[in-house]
C-alpha positions in Angstrom: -98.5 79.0 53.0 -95.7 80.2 55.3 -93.8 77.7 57.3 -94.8 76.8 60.8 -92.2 76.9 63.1 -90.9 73.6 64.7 -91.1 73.6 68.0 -87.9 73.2 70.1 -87.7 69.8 71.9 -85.0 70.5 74.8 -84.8 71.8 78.3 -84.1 75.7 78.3 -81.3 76.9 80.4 -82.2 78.3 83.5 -82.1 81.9 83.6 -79.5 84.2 85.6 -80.4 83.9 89.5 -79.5 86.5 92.3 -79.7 83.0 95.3 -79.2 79.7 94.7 -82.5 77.9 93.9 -83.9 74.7 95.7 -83.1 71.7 93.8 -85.1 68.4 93.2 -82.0 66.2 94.2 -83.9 63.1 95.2 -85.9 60.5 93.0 -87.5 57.8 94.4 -86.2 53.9 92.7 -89.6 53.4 92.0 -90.0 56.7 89.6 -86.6 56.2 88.2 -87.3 53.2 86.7 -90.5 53.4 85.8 -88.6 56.5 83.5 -88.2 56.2 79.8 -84.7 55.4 78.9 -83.7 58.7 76.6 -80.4 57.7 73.9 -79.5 62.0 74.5 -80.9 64.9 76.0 -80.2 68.3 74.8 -79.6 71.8 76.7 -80.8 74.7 74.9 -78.7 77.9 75.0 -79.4 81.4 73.8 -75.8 82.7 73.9 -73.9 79.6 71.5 -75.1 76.2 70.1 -77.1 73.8 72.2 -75.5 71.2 74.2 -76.4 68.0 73.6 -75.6 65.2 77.0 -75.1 61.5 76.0 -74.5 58.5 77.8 -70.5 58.3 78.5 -70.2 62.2 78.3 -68.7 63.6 81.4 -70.3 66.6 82.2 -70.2 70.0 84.5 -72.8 70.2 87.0 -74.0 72.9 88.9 -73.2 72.8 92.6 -76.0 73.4 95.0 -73.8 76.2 96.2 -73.7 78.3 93.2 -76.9 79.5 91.7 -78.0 78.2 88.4 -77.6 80.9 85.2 -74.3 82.3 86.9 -72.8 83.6 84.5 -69.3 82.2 83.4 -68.4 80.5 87.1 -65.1 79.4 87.7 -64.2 75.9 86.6 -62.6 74.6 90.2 -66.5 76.0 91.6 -68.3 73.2 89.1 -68.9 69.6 90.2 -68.0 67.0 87.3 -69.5 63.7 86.6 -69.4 61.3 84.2 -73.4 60.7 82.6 -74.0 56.7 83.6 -77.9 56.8 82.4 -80.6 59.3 80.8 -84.3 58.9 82.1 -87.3 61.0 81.4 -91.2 61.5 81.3 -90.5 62.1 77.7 -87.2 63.5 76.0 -88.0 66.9 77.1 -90.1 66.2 80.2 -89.2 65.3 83.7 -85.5 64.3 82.7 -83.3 62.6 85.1 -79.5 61.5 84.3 -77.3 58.8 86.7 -74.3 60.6 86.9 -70.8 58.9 88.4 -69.1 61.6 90.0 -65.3 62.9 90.5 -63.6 64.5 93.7 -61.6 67.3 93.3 -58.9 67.2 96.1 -60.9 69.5 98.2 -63.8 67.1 98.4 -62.0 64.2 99.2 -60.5 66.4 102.1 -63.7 67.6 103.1 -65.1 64.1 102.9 -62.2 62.5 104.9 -62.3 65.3 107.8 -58.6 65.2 107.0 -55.6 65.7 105.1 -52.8 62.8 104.6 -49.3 64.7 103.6 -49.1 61.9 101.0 -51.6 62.7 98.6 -51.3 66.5 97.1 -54.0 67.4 94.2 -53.9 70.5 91.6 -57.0 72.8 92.1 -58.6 70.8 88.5 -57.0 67.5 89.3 -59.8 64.7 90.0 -60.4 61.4 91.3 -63.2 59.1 89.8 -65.0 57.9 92.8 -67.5 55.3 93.6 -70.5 57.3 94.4 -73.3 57.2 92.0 -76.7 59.6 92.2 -79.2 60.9 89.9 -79.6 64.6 89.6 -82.3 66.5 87.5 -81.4 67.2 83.9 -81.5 71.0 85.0 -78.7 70.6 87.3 -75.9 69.8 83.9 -74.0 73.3 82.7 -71.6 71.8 79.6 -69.8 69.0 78.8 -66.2 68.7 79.5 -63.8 66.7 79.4 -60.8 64.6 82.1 -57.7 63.9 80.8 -55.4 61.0 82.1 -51.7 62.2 83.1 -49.9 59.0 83.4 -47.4 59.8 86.0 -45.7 56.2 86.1 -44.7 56.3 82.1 -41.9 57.7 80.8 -43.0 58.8 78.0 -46.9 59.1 76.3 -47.5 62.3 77.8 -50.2 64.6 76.2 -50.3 68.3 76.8 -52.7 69.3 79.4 -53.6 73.0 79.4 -54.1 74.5 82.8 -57.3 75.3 82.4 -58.3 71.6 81.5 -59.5 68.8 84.1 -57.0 66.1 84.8 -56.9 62.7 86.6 -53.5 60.8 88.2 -56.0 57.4 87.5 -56.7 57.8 92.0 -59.8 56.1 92.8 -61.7 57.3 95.3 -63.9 54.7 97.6 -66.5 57.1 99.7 -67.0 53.9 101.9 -64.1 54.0 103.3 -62.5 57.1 102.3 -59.6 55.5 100.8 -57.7 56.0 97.8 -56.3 53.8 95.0 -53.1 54.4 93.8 -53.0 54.6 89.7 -54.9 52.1 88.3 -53.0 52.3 84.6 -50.2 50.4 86.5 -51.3 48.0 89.7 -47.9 45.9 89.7 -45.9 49.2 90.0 -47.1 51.8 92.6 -46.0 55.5 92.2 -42.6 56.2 93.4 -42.5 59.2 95.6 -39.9 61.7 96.2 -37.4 61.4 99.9 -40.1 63.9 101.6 -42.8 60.7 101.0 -44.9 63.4 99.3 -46.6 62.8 95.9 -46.3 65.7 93.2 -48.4 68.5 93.3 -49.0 70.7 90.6 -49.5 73.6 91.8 -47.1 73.4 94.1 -44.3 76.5 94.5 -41.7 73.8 94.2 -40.5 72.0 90.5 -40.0 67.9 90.4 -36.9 67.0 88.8 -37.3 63.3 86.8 -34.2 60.7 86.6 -35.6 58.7 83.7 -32.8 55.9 84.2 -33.9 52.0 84.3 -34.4 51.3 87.9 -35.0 54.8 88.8 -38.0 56.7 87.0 -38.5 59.1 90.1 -39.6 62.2 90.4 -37.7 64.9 93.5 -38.9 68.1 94.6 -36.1 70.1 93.6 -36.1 71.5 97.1 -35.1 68.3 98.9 -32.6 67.6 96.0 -30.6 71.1 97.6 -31.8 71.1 100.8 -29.2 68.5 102.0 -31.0 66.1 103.9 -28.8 63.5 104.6 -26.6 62.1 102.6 -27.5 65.5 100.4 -27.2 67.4 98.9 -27.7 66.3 95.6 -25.5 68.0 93.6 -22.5 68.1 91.3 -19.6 70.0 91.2 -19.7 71.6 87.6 -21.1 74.1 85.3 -24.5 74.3 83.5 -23.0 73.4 80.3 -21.1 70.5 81.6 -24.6 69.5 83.6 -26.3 69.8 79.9 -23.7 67.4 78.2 -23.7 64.2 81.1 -27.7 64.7 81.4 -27.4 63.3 77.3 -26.2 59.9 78.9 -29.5 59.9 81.1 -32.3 57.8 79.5 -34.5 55.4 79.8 -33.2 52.7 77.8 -29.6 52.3 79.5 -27.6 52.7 82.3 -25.5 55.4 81.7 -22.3 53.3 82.8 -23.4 51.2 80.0 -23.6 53.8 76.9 -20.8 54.4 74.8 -19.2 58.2 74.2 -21.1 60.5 72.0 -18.9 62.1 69.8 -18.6 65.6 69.0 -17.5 64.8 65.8 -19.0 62.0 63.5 -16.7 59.5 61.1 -14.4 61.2 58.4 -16.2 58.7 55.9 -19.8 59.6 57.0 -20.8 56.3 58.7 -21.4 57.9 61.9 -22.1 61.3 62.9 -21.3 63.5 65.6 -23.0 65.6 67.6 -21.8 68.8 66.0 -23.3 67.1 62.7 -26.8 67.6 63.9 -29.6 70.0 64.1 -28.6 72.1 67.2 -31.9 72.7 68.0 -32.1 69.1 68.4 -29.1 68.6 70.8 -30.1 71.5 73.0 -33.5 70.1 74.0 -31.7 66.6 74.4 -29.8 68.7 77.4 -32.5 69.6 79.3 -33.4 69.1 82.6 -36.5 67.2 82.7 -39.1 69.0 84.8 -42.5 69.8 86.1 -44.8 71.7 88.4 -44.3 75.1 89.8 -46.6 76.6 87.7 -43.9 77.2 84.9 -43.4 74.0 83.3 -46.9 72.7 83.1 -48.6 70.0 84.9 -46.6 66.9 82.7 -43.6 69.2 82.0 -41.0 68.6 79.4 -40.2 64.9 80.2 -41.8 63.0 76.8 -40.1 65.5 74.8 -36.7 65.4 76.4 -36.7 62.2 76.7 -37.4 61.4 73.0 -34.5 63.9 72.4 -31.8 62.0 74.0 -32.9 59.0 72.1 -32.6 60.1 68.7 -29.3 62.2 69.5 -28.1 58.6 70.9 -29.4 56.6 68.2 -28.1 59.1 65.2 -24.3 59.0 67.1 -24.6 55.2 68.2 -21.4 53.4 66.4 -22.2 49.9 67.3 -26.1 49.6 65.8 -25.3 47.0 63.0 -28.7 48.3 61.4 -27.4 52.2 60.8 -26.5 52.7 57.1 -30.6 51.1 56.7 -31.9 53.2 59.7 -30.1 56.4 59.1 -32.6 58.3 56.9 -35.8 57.0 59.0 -33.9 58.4 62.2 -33.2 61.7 60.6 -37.1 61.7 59.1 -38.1 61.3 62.2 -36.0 63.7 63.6 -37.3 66.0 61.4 -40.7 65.6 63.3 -39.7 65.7 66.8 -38.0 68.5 65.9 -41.7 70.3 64.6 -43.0 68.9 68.0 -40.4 71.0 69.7 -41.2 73.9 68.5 -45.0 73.9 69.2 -43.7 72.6 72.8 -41.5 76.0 72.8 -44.6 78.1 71.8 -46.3 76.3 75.0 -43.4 77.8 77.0 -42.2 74.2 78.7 -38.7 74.2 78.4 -35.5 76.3 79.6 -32.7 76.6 77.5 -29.0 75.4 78.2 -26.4 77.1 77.0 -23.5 76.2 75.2 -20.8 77.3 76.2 -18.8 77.0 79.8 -19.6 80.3 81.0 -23.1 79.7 80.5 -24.7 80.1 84.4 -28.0 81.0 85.8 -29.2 81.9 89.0 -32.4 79.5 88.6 -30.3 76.5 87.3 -29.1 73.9 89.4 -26.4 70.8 88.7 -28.9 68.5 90.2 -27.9 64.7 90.6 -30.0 61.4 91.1 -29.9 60.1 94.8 -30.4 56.8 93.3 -27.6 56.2 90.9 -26.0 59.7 91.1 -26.3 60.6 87.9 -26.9 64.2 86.5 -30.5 65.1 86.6 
């Protein structure tokens, strides 16, 4: 006896629409809760494996702007919220999800009637806001996800692609159309450039970052040269001499208080020299850290240079009592960052110095830190 065919329990996508179609955007408290909780619902798809919505999912919505089936719509067109609740008739009747959604810069604009110079957004940058709905189950296109960018750390900076959502941790209060500053740090607000203007990603202009202790800013290279008073903020010397003082810029000490790296390590092997390690190594350590401008990506190169100059430091460093013990972790480790580096280079987010003293470049510039004046 042949096999009957099961029947398919989900909510069929809706087909491919010339207008947009009216929507049922409004449930009554009553209905809602007199709802059957649902643990998942699931969106059937003819074109690549159904999509299946939980409870803590954040998901792309269809905006009543765009009609639902369009075919591939652009990301920055979607509305995105995070799924708070599931409610149906059954689990594939009458379906209803709570939703918690996120403002894109535009919508916070829109929403204030306004735009305040001190906020800038990226066209997929959000803000998790404090307005809460319930949509029909029909409205939901795919899941996706927000990734945190922690601007305020020096380091623990994940790769985000640019064709991936991304949050600065704002929160946006549609009461009174304020914003939060980063909530991953509340004792220590973002420190903004000299124009008073936050960092925006797709901005024409690259941030430069002095990672120093007491510094940790981030400057549009623009008002770095533009020499706004006391500027500008530049030294007097080649690129390759720029590359070799930015190796005494880090965040663990001032750079007044490091010793000299040598280019040479101890005859009797105790200490080693820059010449005595992995070039590749040393060159990334001599970056510039930056961001933005649509070539650097939206975090830039700053975790990676960063982590650079510390092992160049700490495999050099002849005053670490622990170095004849630590030598061959350091170099292990080495050995990874230096794997990281090159999947960083196949994402295209550094610039190479060069090494010699005749090494120039029309793009580079000998930047220096307002703050503590050192090379940036």
């Amino acid at each position: 006896m042949p096999r009957r065919a099961r029947p398919r329990l989900t909510l069929p996508r809706k087909k491919k629409s010339q207008n947009p179609q009216p929507r049922r955007m409004e449930i009554s408290d009553q209905k809602w809760n007199a709802l059957n909780e649902l643990p998942h619902c699931t969106l059937a798809n003819d074109r690549y494996d159904d999509v299946i919505f939980t409870e803590d999912n954040t998901a792309l919505v269809w905006p009543d702007t765009l009609a639902l089936g369009v075919e591939s719509p652009p990301l920055e067109d979607l509305w995105v919220a995070n799924i708070i609740s599931i409610r149906g008739a059954s689990q594939f009747e009458d379906v209803w999800v709570q939703v918690q959604w996120w403002y894109s810069g535009k919508h916070i604009q829109d929403h204030r009637q306004m735009e305040d110079p001190k906020y800038s957004f990226g066209s997929l940058e959000l803000c998790l806001s404090d307005h809460y709905t319930i949509i029909p189950f029909e409205c939901l296109y795919d899941k996706t996800e927000v990734l945190e960018y922690k601007e305020n750390e020096v380091t623990d900076h994940k790769y985000i692609d640019e064709n991936k959502f991304y949050t600065r941790s704002f929160l946006y209060h549609s009461s009174t159309k304020e914003l939060t500053p980063p909530l991953y740090h509340p004792d220590r607000p973002l420190k903004l450039c000299l124009c008073g203007k936050s960092y925006n990603p797709d901005g024409p202009d690259p941030m430069h970052f002095c990672p120093q202790p007491g510094c940790s800013t981030w400057y549009h290279a623009e008002c770095l040269v533009s020499g706004e008073a006391p500027g500008p903020y530049i030294l007097n010397c080649t690129p390759y001499e720029h590359g070799s003082q930015l190796l005494y810029s880090n965040p663990d000490f001032r750079s007044e208080e490091m010793e000299d790296i040598p280019d040479v390590g101890a005859m009797d092997g105790t200490t080693l020299g820059l010449n005595d390690l992995d070039q590749t190594l040393v060159v990334h350590a001599k970056q510039q850290i930056i961001k933005g401008a649509g070539i650097y990506g939206v975090v830039g190169n700053q975790e990676l240079v960063v982590e650079a100059r510390r092992w160049v430091y700490r495999l050099c460093s002849r005053d670490d009592p622990g170095y004849s013990e630590h030598q061959a972790l350091w170099l292990t480790e080495g050995v990874k960052l230096l794997d990281k580096i090159k999947l960083e280079e196949s994402q295209k987010l550094l610039t190479i110095v060069g090494h010699s003293d005749d090494a120039t470049s029309d793009s580079y510039i000998t930047l220096k830190c307002p703050k503590c004046a050192t090379a940036i």
